[in-house]
N, C-alpha and C positions, 0 to 999 in steps of 0.2 A: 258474357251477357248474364246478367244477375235476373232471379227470376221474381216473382212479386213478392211469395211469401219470403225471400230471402233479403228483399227493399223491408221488407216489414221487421225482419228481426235484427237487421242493420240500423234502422228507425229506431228502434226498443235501444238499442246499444249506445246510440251516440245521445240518447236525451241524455244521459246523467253524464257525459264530457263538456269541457270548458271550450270554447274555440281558441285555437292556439295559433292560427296564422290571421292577419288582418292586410286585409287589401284598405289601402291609404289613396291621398289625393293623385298618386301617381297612377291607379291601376294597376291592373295584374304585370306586373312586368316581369325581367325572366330572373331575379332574384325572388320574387314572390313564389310562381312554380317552382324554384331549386326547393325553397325550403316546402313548400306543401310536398313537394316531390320526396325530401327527406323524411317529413314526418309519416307519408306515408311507408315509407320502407321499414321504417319504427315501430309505425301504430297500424297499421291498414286501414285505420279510418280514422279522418281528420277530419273537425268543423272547424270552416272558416269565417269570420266575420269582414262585412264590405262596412265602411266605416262611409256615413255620408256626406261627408266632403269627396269620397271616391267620384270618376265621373263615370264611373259604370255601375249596373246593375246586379243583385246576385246574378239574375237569371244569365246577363252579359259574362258574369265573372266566369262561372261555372264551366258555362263553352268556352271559353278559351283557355281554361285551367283543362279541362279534358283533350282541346286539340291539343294543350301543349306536354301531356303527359301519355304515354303511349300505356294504354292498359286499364284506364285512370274510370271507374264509373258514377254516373251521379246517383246519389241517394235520395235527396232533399233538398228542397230549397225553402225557408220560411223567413220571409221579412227581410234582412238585413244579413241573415246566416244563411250557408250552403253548407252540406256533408258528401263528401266526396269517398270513395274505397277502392285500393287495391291490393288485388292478393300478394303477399309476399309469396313467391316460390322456391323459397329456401327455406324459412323459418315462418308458418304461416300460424296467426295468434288467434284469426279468429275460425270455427267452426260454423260455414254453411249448414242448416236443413236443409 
């Protein structure tokens, strides 16, 4: 569980990223999770964009990108993007306050 000021400097971190996963007219399906799944083992923080032909919402996307990711937490959700984080425990890139 991540704590506020640390939703805040995770905030600060993914303004200046591109979204790199896009939830399409299919929804979150479970090729979408593999890869946010990937990227986060990569990056520890991913934004995602829900594309609106999707028939779910970020706020929809998000939950089920989280049930389907064990570890997985939300940062933000604004408009059309979500940012999701998890720690890597091998190789971890980003530093908590």
């Amino acid at each position: 569980m991540i704590t506020t000021k640390q939703r805040a400097y995770l905030r600060s971190l993914a303004n200046g990223i591109p979204a790199v996963v896009t939830v399409g007219k299919e929804g979150v399906t479970e090729s979408v999770i593999g890869n946010i799944d990937e990227a986060l083992t990569a990056r520890e923080i991913v934004k995602v964009s829900v594309l609106e032909t999707s028939p779910v919402s970020s706020k929809e996307a998000i939950e089920e990108v989280m049930n389907g990711i064990k570890g997985c937490e939300a940062v933000q959700v604004i408009g059309r993007k979500f940012v999701v984080y998890k720690r890597n425990l091998k190789e971890p890139k980003i530093i908590l306050p």
